[in-house]
C-alpha atoms as an extended CHARMM CRD file, in Angstrom:
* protein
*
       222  EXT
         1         1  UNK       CA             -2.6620000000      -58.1820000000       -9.0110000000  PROA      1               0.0000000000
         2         2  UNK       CA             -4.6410000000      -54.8740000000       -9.5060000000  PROA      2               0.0000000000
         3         3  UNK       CA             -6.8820000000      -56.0260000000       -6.6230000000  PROA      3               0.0000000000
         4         4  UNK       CA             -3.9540000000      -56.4970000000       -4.3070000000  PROA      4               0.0000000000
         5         5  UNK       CA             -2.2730000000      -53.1860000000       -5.3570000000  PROA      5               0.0000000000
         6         6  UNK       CA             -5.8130000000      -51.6220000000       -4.5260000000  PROA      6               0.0000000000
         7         7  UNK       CA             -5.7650000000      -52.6360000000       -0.9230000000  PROA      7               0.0000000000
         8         8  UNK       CA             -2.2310000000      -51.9780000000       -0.5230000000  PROA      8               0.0000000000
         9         9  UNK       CA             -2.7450000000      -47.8570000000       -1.8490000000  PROA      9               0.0000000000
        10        10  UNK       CA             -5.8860000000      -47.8140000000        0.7980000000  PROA      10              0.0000000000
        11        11  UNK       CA             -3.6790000000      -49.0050000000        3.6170000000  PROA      11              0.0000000000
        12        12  UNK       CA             -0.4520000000      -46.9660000000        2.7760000000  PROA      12              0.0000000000
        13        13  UNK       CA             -3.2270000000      -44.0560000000        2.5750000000  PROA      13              0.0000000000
        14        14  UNK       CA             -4.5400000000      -44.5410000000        5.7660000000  PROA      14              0.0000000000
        15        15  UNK       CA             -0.8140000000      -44.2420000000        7.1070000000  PROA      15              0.0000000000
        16        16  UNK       CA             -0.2930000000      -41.3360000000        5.4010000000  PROA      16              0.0000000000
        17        17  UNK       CA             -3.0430000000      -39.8380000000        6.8540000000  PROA      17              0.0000000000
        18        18  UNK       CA             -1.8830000000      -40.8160000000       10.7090000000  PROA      18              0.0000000000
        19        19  UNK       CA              1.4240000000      -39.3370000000       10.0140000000  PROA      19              0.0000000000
        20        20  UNK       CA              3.1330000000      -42.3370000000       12.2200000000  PROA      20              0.0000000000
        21        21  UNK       CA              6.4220000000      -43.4410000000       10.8500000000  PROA      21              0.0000000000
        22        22  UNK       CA              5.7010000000      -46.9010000000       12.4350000000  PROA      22              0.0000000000
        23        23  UNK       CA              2.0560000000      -46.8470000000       10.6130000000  PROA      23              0.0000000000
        24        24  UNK       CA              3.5580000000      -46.3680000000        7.3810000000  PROA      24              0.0000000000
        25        25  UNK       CA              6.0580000000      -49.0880000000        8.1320000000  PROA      25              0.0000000000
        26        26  UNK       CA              2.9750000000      -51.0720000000        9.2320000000  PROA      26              0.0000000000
        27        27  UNK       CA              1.4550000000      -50.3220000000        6.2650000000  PROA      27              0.0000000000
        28        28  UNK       CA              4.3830000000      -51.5470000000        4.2460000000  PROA      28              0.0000000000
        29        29  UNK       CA              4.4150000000      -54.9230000000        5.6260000000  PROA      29              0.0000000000
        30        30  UNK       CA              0.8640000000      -55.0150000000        5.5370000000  PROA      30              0.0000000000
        31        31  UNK       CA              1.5280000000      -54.9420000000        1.3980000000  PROA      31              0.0000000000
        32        32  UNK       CA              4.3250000000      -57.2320000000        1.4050000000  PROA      32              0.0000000000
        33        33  UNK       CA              2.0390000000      -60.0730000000        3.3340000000  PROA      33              0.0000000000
        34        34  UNK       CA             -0.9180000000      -59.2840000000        0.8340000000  PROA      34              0.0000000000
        35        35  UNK       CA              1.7010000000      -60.1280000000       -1.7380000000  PROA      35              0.0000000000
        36        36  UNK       CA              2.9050000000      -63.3170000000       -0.2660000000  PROA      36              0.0000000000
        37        37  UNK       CA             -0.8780000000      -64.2160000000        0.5890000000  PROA      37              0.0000000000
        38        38  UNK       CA             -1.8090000000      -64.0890000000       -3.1270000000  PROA      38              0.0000000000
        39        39  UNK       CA              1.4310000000      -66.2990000000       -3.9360000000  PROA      39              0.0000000000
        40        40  UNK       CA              0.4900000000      -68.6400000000       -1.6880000000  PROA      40              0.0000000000
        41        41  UNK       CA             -2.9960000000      -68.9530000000       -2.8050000000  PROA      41              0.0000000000
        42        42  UNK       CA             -1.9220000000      -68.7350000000       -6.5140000000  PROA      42              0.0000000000
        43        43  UNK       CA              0.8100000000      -71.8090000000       -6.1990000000  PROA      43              0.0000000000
        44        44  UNK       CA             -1.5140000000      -74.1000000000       -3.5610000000  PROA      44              0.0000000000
        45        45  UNK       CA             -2.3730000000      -78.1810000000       -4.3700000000  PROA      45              0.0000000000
        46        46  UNK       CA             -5.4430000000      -78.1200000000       -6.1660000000  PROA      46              0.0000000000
        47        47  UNK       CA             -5.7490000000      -81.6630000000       -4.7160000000  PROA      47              0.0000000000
        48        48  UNK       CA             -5.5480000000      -80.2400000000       -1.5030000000  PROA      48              0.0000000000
        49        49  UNK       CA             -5.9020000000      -76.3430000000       -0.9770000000  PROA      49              0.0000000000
        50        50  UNK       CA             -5.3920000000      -73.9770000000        2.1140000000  PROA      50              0.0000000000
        51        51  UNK       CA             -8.5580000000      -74.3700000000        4.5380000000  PROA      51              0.0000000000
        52        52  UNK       CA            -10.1850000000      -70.7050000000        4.4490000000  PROA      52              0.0000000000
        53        53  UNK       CA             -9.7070000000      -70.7450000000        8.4640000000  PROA      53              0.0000000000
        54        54  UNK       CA             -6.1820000000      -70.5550000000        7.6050000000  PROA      54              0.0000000000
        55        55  UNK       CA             -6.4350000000      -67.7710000000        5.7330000000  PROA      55              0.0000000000
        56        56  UNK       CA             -8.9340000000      -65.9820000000        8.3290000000  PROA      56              0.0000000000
        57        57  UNK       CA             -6.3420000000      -66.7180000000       11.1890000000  PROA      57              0.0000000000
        58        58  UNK       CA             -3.1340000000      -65.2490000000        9.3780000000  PROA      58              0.0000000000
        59        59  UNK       CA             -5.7040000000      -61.9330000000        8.7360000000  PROA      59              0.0000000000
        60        60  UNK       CA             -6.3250000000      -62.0340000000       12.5610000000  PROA      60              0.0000000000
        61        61  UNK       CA             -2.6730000000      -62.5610000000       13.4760000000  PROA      61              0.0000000000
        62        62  UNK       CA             -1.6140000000      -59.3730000000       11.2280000000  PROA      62              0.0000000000
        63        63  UNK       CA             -4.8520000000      -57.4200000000       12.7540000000  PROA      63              0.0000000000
        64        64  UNK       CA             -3.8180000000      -58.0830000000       16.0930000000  PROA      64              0.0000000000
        65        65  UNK       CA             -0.4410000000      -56.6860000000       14.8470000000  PROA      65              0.0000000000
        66        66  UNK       CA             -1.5960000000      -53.3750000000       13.7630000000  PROA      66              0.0000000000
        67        67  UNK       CA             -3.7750000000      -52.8770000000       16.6700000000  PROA      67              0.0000000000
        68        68  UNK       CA             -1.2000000000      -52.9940000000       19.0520000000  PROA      68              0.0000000000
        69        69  UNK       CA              1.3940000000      -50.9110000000       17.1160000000  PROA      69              0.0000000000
        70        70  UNK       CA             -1.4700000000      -48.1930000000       17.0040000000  PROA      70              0.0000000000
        71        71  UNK       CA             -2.0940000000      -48.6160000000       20.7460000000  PROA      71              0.0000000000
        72        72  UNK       CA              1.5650000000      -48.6020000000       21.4730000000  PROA      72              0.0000000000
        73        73  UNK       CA              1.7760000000      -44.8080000000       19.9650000000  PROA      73              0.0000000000
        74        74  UNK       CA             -1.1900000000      -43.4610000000       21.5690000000  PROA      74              0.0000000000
        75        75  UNK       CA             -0.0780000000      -44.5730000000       25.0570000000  PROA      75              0.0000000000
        76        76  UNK       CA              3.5780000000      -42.7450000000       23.8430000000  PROA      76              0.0000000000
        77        77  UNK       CA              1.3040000000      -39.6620000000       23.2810000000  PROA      77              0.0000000000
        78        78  UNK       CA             -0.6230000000      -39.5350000000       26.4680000000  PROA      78              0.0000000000
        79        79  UNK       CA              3.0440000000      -40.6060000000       28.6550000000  PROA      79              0.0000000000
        80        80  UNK       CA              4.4210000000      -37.4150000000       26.4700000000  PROA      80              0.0000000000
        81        81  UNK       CA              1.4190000000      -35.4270000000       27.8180000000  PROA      81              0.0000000000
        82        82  UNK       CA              1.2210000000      -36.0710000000       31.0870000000  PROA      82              0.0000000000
        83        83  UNK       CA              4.8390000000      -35.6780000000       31.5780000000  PROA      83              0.0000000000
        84        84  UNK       CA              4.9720000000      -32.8540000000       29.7940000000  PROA      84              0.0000000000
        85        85  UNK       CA              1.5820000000      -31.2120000000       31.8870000000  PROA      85              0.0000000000
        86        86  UNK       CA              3.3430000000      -32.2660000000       35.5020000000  PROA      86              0.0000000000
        87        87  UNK       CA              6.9470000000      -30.7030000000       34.3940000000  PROA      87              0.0000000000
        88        88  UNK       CA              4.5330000000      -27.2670000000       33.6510000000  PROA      88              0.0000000000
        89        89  UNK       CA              2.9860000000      -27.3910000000       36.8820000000  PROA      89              0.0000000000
        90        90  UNK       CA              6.0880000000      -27.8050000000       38.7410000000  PROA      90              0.0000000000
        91        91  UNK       CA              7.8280000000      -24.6200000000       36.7870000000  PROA      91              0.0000000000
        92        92  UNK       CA              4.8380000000      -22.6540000000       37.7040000000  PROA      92              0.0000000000
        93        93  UNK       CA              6.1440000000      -23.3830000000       41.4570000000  PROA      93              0.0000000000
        94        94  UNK       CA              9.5720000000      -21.8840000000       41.0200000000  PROA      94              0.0000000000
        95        95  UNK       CA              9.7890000000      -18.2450000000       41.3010000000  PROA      95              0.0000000000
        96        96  UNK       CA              6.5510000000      -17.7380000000       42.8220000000  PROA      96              0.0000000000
        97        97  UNK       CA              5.7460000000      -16.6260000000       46.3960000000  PROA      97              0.0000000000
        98        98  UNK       CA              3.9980000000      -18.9700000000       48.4390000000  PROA      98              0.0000000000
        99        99  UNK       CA              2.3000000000      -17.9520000000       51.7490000000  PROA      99              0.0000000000
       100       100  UNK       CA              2.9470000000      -21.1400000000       54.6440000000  PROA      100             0.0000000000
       101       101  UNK       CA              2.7430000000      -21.2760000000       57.7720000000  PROA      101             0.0000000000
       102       102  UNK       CA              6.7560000000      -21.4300000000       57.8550000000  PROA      102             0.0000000000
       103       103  UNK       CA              9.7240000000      -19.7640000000       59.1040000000  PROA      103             0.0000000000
       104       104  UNK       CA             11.1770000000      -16.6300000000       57.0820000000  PROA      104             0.0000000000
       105       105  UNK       CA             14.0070000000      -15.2490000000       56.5470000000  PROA      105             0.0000000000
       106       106  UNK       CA             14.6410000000      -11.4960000000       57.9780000000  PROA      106             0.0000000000
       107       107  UNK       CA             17.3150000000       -9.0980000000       56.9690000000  PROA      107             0.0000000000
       108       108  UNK       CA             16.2540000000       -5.9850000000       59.0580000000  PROA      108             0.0000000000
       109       109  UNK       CA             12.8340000000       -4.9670000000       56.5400000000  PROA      109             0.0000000000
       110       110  UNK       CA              9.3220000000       -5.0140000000       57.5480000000  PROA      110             0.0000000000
       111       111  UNK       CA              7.6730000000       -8.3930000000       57.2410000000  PROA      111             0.0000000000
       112       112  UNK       CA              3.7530000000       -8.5840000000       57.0050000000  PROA      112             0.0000000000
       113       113  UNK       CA              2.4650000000      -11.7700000000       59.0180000000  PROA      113             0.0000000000
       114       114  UNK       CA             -0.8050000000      -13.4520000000       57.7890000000  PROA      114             0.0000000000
       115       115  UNK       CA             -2.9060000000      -14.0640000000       60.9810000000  PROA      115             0.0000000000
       116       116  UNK       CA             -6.1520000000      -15.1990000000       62.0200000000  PROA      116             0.0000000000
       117       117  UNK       CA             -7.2490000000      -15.0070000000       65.5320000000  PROA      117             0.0000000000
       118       118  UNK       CA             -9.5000000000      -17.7380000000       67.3840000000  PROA      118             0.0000000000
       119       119  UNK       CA            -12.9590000000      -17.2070000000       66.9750000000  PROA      119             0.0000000000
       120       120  UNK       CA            -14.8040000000      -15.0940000000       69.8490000000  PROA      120             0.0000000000
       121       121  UNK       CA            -10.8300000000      -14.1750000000       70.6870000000  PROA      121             0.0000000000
       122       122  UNK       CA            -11.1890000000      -10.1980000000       72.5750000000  PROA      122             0.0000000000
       123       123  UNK       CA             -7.6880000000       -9.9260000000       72.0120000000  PROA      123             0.0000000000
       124       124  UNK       CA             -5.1470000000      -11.3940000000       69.9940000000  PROA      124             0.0000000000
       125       125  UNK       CA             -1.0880000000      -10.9440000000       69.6590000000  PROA      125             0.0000000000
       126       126  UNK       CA              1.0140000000      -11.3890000000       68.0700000000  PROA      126             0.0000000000
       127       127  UNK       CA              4.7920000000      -13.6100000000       69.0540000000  PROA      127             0.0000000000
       128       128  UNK       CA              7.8580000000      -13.7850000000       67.1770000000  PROA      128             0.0000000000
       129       129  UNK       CA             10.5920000000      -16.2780000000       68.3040000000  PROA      129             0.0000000000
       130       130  UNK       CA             14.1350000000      -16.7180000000       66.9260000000  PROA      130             0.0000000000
       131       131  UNK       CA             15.6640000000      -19.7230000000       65.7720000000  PROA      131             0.0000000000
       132       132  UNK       CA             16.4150000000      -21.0690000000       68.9490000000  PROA      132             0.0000000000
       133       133  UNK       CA             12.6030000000      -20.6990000000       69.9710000000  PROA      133             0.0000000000
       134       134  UNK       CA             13.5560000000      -17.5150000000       72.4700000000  PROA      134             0.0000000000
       135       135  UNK       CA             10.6430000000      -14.8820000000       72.1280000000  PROA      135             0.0000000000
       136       136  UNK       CA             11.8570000000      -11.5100000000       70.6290000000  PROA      136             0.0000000000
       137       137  UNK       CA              8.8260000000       -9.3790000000       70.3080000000  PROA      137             0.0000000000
       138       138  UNK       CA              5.1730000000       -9.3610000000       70.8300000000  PROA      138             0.0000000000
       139       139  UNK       CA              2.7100000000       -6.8200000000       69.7920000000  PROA      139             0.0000000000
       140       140  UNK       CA             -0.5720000000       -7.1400000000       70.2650000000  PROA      140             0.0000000000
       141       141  UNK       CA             -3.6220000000       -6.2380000000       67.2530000000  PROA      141             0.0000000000
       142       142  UNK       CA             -7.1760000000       -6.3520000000       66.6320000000  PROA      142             0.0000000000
       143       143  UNK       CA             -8.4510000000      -10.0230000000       66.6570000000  PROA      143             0.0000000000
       144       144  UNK       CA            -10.2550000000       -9.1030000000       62.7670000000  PROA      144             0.0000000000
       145       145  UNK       CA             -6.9250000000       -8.2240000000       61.2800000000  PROA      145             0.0000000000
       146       146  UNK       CA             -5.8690000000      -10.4260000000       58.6260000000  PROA      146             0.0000000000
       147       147  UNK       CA             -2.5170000000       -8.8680000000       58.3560000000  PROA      147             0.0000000000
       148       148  UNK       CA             -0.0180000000       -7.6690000000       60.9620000000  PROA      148             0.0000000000
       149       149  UNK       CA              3.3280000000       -5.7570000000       60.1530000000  PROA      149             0.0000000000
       150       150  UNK       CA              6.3120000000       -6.8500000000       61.8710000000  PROA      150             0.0000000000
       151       151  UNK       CA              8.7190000000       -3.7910000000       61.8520000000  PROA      151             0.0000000000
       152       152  UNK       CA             11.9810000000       -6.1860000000       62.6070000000  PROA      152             0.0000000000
       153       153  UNK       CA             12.3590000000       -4.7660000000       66.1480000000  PROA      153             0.0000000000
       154       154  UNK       CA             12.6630000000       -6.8750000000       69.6950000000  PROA      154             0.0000000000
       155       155  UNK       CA             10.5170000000       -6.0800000000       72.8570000000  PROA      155             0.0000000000
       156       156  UNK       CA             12.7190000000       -3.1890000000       73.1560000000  PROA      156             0.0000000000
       157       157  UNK       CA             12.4170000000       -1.4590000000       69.7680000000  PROA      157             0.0000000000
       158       158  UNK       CA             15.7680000000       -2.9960000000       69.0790000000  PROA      158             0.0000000000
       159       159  UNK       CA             16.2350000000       -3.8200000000       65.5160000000  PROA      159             0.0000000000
       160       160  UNK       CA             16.6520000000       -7.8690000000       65.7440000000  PROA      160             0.0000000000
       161       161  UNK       CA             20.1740000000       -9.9070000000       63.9860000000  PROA      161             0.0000000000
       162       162  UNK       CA             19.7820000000      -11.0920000000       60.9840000000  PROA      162             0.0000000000
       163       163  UNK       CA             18.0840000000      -14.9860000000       61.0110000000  PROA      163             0.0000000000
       164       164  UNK       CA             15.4430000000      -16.9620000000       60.6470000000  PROA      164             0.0000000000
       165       165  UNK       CA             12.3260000000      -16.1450000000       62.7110000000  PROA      165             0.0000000000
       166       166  UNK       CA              8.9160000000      -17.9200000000       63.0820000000  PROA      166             0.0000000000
       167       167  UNK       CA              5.0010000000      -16.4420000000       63.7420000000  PROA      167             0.0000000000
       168       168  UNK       CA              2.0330000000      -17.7930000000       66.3020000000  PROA      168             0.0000000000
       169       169  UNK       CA             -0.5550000000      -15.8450000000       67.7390000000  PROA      169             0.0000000000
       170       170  UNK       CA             -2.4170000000      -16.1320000000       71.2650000000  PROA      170             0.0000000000
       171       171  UNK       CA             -5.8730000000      -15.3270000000       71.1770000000  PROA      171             0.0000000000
       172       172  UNK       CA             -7.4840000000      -14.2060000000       74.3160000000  PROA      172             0.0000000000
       173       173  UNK       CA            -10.9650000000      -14.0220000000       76.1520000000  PROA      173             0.0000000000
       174       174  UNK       CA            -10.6770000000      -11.1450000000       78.6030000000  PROA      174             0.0000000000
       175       175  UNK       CA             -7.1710000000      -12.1400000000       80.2250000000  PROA      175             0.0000000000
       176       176  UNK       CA             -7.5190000000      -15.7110000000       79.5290000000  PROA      176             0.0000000000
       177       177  UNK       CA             -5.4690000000      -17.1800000000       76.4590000000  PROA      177             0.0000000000
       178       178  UNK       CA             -7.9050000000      -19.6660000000       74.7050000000  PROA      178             0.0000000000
       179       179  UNK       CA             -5.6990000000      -20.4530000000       71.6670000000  PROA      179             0.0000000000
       180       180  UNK       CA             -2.0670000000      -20.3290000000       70.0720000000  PROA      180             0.0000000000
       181       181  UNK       CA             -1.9770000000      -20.8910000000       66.4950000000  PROA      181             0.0000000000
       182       182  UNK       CA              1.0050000000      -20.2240000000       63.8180000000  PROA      182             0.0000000000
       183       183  UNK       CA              0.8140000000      -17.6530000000       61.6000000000  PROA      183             0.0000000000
       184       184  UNK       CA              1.3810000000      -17.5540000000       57.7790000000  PROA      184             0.0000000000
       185       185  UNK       CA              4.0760000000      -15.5380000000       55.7960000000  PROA      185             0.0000000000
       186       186  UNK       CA              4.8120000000      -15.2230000000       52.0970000000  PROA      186             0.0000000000
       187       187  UNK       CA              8.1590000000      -16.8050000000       51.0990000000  PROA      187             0.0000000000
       188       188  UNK       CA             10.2540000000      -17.5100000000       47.5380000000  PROA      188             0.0000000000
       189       189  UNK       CA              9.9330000000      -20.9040000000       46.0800000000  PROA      189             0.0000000000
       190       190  UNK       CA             13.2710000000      -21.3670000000       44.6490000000  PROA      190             0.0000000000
       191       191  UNK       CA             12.9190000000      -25.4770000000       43.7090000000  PROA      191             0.0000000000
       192       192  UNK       CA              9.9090000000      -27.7200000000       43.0330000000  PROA      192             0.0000000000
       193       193  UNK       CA             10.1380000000      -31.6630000000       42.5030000000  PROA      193             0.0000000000
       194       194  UNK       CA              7.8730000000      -34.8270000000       42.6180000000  PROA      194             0.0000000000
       195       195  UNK       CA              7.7390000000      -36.3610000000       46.0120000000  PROA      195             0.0000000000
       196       196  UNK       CA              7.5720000000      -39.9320000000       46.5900000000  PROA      196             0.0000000000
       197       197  UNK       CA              3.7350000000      -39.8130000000       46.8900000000  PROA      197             0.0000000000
       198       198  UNK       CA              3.0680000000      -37.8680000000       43.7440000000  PROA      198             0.0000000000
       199       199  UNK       CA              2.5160000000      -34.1500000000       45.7030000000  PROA      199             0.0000000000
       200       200  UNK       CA              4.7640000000      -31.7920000000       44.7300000000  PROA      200             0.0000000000
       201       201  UNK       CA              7.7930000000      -30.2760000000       47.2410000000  PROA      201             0.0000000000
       202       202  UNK       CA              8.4070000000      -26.8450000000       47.2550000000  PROA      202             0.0000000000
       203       203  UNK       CA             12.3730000000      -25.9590000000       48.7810000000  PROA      203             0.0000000000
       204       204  UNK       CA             12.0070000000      -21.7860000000       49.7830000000  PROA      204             0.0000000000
       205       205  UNK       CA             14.7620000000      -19.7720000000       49.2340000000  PROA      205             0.0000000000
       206       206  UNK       CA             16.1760000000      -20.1570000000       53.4030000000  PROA      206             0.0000000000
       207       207  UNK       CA             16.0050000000      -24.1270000000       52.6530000000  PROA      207             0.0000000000
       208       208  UNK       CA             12.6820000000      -24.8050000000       54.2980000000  PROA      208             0.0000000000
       209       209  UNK       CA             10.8700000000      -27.6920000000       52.2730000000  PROA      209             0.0000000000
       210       210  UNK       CA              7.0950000000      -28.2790000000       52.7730000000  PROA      210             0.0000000000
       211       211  UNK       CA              4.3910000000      -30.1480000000       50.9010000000  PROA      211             0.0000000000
       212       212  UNK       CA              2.5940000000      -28.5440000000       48.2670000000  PROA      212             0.0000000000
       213       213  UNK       CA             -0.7860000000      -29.1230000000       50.2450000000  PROA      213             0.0000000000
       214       214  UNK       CA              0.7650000000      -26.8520000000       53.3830000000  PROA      214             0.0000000000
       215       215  UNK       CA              0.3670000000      -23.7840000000       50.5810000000  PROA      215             0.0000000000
       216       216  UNK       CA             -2.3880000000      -21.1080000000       51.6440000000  PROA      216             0.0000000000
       217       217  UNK       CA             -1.8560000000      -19.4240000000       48.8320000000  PROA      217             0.0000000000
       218       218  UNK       CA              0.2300000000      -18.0620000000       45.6990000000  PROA      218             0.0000000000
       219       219  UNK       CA              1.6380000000      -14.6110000000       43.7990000000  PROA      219             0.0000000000
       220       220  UNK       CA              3.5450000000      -13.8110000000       41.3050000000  PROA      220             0.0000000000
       221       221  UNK       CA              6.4750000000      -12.9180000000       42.8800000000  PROA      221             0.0000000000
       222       222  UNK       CA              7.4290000000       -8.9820000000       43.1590000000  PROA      222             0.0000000000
């Protein structure tokens, strides 16, 4: 009996020490079948005893046991993890401005474009079209700049109606136009979620959704 309350302490110990409410259960039953091994072995035919396999395979049986109880909780841990890592990298979307190559939305302020002419351009400038894809100003700026600032105002120095507006520019060689690209702008990420694929969607504060990978880059929003 002191033997089997030996082993019994060691493995209630070593569930102790894992902190698992289902190892200490494990250990628990783990004493109670040590118990009810020693009965049986104490009240076997002497004429005809338990074959040692037996007693190897019920030790196997209750290993197997254990080791699937203990892999059961560290699979819980890394699913708790993970989930909890991708819900942290989503909130880090939300709030934050993004700079796309989207539409933005314009209430009569400035709005700095992100541009980047064509390589060997002489000239680049710089469109803005409405909603409805009409053109509504143009100004033209050194093919180097990185940045251009739209002052809000049509061809005519007109401030434009509130709305949605979008960003290319035409690079030129001499007077020929050898490439029309869209331009980026910062906007406000007001949603993030998991898209069918595993990349994250970003929803900006006018409603425009794009892909996580369509993000240039990111700032803490001012």
């Amino acid at each position: 009996m002191n033997e089997v309350t030996a082993l019994s302490a060691g493995a209630t110990g070593a569930a102790t020490d894992t902190g698992g409410p289902r190892r200490a259960a494990l250990a628990s039953d783990f004493d109670t079948f040590l118990r009810m091994l020693t009965v049986q072995a104490r009240n076997q035919d002497p004429l005809n005893p338990l074959d040692a396999t037996d007693y190897a395979s019920q030790l196997a049986t209750f290993s197997n046991v254990e080791q699937q109880v203990v892999a059961n909780e560290l699979l819980t841990q890394i699913a708790s993890a993970v989930g909890g890592s991708a819900l942290d990298s989503l909130r880090a979307w939300v709030g934050a401005d993004v700079l796309a190559k989207v539409p933005t939305r314009v209430d009569g302020g400035p709005v700095v474009v992100h541009t980047e002419a064509e390589a060997g351009a002489t000239a680049a400038r710089l469109v803005v079209t409405d909603a409805s894809g009409t053109v509504v100003s143009h100004q033209s700026f050194d093919p180097a700049a990185r940045r251009v600032t739209w002052d809000a105002t049509d061809s005519l120095g007109q401030p434009v109606v509130q709305g949605t507006y979008s960003f290319s520019v035409e690079s030129f060689e001499g007077d020929k136009r050898i490439a029309t690209s869209d331009a980026a702008v910062y906007a406000r990420v007001i949603e993030a979620r998991f898209g069918a694929d595993g990349e994250s969607e970003l929803v900006l504060g006018d409603g425009t959704e794009l892909p996580e990978s369509a993000v240039l880059g990111m700032r803490v929003a001012s």
